[in-house]
C-alpha positions as a Markdown table, in Angstrom:
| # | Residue | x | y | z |
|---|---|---|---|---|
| 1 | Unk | 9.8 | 52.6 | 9.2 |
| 2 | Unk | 7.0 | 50.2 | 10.3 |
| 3 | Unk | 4.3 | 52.8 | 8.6 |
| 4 | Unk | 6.3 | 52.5 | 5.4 |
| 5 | Unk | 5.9 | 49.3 | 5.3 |
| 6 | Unk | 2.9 | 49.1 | 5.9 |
| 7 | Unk | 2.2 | 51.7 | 2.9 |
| 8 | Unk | 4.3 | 49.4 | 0.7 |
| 9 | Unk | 2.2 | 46.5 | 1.7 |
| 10 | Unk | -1.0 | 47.7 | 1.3 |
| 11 | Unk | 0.3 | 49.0 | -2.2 |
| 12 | Unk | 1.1 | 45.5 | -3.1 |
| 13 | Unk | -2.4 | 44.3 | -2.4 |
| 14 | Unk | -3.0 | 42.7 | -5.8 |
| 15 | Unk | 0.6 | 40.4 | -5.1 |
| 16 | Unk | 0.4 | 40.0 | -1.6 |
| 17 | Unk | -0.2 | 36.6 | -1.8 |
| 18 | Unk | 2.9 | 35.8 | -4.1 |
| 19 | Unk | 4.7 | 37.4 | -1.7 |
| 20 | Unk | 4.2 | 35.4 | 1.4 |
| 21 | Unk | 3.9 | 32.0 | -0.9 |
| 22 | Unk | 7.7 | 33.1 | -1.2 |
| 23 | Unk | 8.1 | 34.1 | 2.1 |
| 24 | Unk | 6.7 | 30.9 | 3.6 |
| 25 | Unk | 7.3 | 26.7 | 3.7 |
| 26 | Unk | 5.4 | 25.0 | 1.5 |
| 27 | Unk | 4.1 | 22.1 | 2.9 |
| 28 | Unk | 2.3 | 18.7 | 2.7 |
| 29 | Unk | 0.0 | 16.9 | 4.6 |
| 30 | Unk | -0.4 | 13.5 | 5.6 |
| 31 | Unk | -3.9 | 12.0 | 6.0 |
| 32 | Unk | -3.7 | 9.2 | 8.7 |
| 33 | Unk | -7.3 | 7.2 | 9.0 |
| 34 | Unk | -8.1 | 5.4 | 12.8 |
| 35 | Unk | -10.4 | 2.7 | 11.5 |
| 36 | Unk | -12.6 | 1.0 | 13.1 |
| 37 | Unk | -15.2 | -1.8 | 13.0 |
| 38 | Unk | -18.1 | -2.5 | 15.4 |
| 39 | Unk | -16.4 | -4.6 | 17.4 |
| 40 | Unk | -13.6 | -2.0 | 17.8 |
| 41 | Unk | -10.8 | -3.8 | 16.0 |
| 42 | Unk | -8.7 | -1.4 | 14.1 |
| 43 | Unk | -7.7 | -1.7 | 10.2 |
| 44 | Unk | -4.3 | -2.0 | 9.2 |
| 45 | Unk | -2.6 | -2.1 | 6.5 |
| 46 | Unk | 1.1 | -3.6 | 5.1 |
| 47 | Unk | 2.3 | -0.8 | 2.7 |
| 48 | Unk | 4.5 | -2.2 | 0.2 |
| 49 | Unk | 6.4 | 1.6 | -0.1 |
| 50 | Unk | 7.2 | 1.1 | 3.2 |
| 51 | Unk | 10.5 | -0.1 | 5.2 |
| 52 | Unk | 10.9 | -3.1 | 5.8 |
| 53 | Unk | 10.1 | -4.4 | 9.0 |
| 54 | Unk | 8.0 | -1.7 | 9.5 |
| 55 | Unk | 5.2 | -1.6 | 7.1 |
| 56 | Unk | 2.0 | -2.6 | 9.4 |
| 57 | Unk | 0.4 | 1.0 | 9.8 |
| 58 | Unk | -2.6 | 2.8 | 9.2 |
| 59 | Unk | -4.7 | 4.1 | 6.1 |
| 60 | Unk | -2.6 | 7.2 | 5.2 |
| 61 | Unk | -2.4 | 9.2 | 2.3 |
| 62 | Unk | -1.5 | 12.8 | 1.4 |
| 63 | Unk | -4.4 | 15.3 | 0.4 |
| 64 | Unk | -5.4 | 17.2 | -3.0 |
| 65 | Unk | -5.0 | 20.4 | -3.6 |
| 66 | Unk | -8.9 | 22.2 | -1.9 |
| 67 | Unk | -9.6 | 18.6 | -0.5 |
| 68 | Unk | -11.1 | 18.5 | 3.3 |
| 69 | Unk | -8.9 | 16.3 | 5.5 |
| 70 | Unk | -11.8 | 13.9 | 6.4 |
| 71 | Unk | -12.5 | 13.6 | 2.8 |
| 72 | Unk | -9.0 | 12.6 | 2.5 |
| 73 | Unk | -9.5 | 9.7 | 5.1 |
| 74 | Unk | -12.4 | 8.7 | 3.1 |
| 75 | Unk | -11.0 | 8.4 | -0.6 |
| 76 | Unk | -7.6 | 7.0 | 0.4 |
| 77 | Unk | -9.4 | 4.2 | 2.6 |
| 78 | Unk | -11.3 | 3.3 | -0.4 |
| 79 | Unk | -8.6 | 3.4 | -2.6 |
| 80 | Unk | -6.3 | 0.9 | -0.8 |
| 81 | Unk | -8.9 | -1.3 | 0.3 |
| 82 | Unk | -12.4 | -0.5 | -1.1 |
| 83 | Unk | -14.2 | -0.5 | 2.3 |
| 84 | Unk | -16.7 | 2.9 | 3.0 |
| 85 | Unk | -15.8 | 4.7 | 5.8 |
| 86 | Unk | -17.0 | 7.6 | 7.8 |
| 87 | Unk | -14.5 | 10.1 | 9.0 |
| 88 | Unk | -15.3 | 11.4 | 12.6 |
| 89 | Unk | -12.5 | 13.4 | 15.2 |
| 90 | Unk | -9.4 | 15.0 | 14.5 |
| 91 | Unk | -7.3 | 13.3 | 17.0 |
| 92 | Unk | -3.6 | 14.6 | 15.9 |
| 93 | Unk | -2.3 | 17.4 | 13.8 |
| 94 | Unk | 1.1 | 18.2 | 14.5 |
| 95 | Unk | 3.6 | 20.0 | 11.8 |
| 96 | Unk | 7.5 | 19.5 | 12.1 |
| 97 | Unk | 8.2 | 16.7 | 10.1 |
| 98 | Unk | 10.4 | 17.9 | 7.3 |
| 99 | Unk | 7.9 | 19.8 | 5.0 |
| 100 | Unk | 4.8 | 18.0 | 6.0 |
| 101 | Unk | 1.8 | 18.1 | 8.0 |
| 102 | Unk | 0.7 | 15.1 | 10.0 |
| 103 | Unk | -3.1 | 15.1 | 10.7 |
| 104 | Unk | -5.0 | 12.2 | 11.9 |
| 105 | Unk | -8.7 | 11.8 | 12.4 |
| 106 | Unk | -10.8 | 9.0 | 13.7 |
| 107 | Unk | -12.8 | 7.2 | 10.7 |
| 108 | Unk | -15.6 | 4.0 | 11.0 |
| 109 | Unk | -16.4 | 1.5 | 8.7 |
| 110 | Unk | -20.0 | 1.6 | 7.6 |
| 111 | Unk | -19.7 | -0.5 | 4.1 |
| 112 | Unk | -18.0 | -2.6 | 1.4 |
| 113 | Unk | -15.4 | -5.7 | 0.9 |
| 114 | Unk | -12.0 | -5.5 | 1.2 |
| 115 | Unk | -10.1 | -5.1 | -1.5 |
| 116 | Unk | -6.2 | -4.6 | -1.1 |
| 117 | Unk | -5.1 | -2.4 | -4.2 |
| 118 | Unk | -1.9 | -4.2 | -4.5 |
| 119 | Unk | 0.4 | -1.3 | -5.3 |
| 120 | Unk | 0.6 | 0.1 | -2.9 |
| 121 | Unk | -0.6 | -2.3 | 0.2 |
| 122 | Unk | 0.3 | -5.2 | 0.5 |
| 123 | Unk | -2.3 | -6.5 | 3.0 |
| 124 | Unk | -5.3 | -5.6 | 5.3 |
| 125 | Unk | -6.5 | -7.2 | 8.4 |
| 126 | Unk | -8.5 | -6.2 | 11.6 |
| 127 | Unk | -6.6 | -6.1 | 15.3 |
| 128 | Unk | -7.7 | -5.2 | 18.5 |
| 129 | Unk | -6.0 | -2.7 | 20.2 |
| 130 | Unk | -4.4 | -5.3 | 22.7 |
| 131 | Unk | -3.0 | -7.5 | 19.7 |
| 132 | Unk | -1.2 | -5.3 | 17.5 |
| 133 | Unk | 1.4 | -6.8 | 15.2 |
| 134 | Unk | 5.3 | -6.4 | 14.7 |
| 135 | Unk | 6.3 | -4.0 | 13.1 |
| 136 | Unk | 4.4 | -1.4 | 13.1 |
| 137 | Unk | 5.1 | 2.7 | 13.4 |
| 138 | Unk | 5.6 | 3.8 | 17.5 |
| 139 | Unk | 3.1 | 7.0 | 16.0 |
| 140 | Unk | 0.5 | 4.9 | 14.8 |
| 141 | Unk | 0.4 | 2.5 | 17.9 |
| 142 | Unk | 0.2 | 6.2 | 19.9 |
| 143 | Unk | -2.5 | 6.8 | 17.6 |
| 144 | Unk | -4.4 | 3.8 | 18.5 |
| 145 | Unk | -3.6 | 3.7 | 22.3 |
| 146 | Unk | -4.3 | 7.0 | 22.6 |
| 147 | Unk | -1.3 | 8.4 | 23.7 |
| 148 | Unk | 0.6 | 11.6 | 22.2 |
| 149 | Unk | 3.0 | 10.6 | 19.2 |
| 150 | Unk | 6.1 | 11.9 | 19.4 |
């Protein structure tokens, strides 16, 4: 049996692919940017799409289609805010969250002035670690701590 199939799937060659896309989730993945400044404060952001209550968190963003993961810490940090940033470590990827990826990497500011797009975020400001605000994700404070999210 298990040489048959393997006869039918190396007939299949040309499909193969279109065969495991079928056979597999399909997933997204979520960008998550560690910002920091020279004097180690942290950027966060108020996301409008957010819940209430909750929406102090990170830069985060989903990636494009062929797009590297650190590029995708780069363009969505300049998107919602206009600053220039470096990406450095991955310090998280995790999957397990409905259809989606979670994958977070270290980033450092090296340039520009803030500029909040407003559709999305609602503000930006620089904390230090030890003053975090209200209202903020328990996985992005993990983020920032360093400690494990959950």
């Amino acid at each position: 049996m298990k040489r048959l199939i393997a006869r039918v799937w190396r007939a299949i060659r040309p499909i193969q692919w279109r065969v495991l896309w079928f056979a597999h989730a399909k997933f997204m993945v979520g960008v998550t940017g560690i910002v920091r400044d020279d004097q180690g404060r942290v950027l966060l952001l108020r996301h409008r799409m957010w819940p209430e209550g909750r929406q102090w968190g990170l830069p985060t963003g989903y990636a494009q289609s062929g797009e590297e993961f650190g590029a995708t810490v780069v363009r969505e940090v300049r998107e919602e805010t206009g600053l220039e940033v470096k990406a450095g470590r991955l310090v998280h990827l995790q999957s397990g969250y409905r259809l989606r990826v979670e994958v977070a990497y270290e980033a450092h500011l090296v340039g520009g002035d803030m500029k909040i797009d407003s559709f999305e975020i609602l503000e930006g400001k620089w904390f230090s670690p030890s003053t975090l605000p209200h209202g903020m994700q328990d996985s992005h404070r993990q983020l920032i701590t360093g400690s494990t999210p959950a």
